[in-house]
Structures are given as C-alpha cells and as structure tokens.
N, CA, C and O of each residue as an XYZ file, in Angstrom:
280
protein
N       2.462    -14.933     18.211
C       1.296    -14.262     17.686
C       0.608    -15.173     16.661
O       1.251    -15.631     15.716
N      -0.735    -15.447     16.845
C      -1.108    -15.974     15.773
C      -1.869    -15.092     15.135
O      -2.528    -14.123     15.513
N      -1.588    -15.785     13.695
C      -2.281    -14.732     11.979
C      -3.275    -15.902     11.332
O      -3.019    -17.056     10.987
N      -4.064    -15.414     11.318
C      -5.187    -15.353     10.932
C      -5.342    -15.371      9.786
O      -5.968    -14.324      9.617
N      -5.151    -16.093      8.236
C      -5.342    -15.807      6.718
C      -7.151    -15.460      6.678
O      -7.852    -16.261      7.297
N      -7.906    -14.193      5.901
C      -9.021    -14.795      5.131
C      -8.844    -13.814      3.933
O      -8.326    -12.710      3.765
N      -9.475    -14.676      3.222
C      -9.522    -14.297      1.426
C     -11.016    -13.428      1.322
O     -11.969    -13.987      1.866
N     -11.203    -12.474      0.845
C     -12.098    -11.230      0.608
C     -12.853    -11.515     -0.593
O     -12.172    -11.177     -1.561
N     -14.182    -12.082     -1.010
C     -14.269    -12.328     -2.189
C     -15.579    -11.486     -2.628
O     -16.664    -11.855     -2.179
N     -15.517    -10.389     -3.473
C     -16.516     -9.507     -3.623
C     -17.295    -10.470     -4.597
O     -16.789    -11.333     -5.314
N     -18.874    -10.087     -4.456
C     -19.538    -10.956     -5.230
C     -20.629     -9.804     -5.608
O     -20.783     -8.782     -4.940
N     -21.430    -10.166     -6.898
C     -22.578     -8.802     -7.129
C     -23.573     -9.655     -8.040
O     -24.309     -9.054     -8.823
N     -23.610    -11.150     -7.945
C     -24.629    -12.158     -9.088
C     -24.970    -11.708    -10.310
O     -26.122    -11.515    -10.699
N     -23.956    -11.538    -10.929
C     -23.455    -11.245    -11.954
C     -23.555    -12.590    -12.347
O     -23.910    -13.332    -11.431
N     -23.314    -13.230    -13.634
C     -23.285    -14.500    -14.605
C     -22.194    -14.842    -14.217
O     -21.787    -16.003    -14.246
N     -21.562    -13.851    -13.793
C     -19.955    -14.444    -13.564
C     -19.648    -14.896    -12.171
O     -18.544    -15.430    -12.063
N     -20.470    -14.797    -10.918
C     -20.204    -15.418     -9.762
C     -20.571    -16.360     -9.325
O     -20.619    -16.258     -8.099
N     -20.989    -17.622     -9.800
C     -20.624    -18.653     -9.420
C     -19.639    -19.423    -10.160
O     -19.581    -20.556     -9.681
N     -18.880    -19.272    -11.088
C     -17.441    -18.889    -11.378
C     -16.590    -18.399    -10.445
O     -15.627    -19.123    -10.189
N     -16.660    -17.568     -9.976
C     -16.236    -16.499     -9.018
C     -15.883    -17.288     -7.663
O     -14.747    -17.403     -7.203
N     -16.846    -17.715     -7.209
C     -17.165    -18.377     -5.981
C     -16.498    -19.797     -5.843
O     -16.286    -20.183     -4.693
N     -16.132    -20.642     -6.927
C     -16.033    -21.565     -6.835
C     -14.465    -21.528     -7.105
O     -13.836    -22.547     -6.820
N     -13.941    -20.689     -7.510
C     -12.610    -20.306     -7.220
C     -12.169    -19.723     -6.082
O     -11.134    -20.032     -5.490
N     -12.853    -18.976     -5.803
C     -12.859    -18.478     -4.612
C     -12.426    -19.615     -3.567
O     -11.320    -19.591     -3.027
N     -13.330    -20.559     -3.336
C     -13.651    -21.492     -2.516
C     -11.980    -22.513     -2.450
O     -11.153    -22.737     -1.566
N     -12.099    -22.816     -3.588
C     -10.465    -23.464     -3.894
C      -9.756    -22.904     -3.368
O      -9.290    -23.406     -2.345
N      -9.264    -21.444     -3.840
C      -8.860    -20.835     -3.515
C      -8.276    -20.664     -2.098
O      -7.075    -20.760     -1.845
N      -9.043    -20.457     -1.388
C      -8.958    -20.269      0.008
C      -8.477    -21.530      0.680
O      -7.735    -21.453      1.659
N      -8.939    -22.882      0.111
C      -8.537    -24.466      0.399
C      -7.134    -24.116      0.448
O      -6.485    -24.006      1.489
N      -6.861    -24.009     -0.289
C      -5.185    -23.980     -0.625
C      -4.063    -23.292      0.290
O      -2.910    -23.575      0.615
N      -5.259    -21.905      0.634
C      -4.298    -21.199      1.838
C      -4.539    -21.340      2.633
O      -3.915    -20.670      3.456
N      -5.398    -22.093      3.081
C      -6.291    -22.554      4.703
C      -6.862    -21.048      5.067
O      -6.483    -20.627      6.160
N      -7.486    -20.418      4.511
C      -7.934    -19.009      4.713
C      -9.517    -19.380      4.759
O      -9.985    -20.325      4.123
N     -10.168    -18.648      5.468
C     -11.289    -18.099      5.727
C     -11.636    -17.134      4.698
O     -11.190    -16.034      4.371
N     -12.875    -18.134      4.159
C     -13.333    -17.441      3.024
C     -14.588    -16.205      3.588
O     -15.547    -16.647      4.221
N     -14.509    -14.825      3.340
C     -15.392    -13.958      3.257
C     -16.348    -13.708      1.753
O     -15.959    -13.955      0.612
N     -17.411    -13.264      2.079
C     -18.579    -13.405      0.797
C     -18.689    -11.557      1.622
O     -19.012    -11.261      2.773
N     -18.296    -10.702      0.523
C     -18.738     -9.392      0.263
C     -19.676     -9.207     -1.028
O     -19.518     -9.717     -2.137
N     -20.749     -8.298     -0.569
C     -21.711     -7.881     -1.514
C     -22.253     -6.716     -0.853
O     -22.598     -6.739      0.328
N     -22.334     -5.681     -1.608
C     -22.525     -4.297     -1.091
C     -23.965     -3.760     -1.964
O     -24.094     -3.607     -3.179
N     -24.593     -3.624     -1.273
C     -25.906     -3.055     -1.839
C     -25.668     -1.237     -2.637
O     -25.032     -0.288     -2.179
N     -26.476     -1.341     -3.947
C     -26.503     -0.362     -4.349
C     -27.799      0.246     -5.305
O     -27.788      0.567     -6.493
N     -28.720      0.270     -4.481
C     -30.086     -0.041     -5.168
C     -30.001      1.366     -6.110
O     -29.240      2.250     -5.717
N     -30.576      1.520     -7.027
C     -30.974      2.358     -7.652
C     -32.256      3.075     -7.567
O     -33.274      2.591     -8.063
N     -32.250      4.169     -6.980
C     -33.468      4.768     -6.374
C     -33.613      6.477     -7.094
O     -32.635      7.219     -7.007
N     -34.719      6.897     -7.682
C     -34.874      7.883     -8.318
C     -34.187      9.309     -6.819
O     -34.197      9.305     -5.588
N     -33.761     10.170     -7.756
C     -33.175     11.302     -6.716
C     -34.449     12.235     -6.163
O     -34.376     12.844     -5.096
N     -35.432     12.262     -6.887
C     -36.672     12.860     -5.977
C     -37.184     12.341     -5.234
O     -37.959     12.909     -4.465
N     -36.789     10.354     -5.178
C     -37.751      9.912     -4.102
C     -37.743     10.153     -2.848
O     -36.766     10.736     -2.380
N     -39.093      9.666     -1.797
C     -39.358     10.423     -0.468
C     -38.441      9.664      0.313
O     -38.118      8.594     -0.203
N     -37.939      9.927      1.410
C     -37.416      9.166      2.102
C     -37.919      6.757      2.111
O     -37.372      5.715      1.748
N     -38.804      7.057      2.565
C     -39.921      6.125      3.078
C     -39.851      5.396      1.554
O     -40.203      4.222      1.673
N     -39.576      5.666      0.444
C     -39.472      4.911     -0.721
C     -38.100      4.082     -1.178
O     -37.933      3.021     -1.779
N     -37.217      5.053     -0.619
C     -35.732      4.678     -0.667
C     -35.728      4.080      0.671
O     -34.712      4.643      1.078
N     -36.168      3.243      1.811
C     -35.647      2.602      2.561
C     -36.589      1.806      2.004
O     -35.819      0.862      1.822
N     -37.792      1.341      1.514
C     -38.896     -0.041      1.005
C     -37.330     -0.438     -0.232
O     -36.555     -1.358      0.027
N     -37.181      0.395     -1.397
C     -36.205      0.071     -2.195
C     -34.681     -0.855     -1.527
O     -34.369     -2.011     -1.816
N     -34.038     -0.032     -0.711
C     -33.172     -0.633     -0.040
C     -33.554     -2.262      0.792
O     -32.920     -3.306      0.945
N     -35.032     -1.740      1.216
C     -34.878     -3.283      1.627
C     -35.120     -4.438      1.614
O     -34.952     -5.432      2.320
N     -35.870     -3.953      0.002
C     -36.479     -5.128     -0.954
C     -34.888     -5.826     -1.765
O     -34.906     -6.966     -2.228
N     -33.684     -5.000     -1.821
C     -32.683     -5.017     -2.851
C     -32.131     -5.860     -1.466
O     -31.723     -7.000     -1.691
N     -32.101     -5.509     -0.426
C     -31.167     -6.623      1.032
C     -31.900     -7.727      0.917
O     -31.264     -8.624      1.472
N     -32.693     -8.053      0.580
C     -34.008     -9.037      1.222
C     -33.628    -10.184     -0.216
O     -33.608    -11.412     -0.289
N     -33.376     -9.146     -1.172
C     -33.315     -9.984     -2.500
C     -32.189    -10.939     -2.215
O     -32.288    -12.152     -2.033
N     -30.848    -10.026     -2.202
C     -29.587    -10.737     -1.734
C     -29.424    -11.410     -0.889
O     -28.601    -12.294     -1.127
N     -30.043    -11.421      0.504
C     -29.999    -12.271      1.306
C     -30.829    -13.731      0.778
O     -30.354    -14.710      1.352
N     -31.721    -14.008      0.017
C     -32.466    -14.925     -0.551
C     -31.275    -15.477     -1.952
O     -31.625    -16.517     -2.509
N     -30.322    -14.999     -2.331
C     -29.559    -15.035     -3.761
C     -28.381    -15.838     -2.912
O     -27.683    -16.696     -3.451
N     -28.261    -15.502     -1.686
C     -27.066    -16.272     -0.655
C     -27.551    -17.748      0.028
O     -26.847    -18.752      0.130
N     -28.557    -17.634      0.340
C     -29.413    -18.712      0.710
C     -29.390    -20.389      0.170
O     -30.219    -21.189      0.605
C-alpha cells in the first residue's frame, strides 16, 4: 500500500503568515509531504443583507484571496 504524507497548513494573511508559510514549507521538506495551503472564507456581511449583496461580498472576499495567493 502506498501512503501518501501531506501537511495541512491553514493560512488567513494575517502578519503572521508568511512566517507561517515558510515553515510550513520546510516543514513539509523534511517529511517529503505535500504541502496543502487552506484558507476558508468568512466575509462579514450585515444579517439584513439581500441575498444578491452577500454573494457580490463573498465574491469580492474569494477574488481578494485568490489575488493574496498569486
């Protein structure tokens, strides 16, 4: 059977992740693991907004992160 190592590395661009990342990166060198980059969107969207406002919000906050990975 072969196993497969990868290392899970939550990231949120915080001051503290490219710190983060660059351990990460070592990290994973060391175990021959496949490094994963997790980042979970959590936009902050008022609770009355209309539908149609909370998906522009959501996908200005994906659009951001995907450009912050880039």
């Amino acid at each position: 059977m072969v196993r497969k190592n990868r290392l899970l590395c939550l990231i949120d661009f915080s001051e503290f992740t490219e710190t983060t990342l660059r351990h990460a990166k070592s990290f994973s060198g060391c175990l021959e693991a496949e490094l994963v980059l997790i980042h979970q969107l959590a936009p902050i969207v008022p609770s009355r907004a209309s539908e149609s406002l909370r998906e522009q919000v959501y996908k200005n906050e994906e659009e951001d992160a995907y450009e912050r990975l880039t």
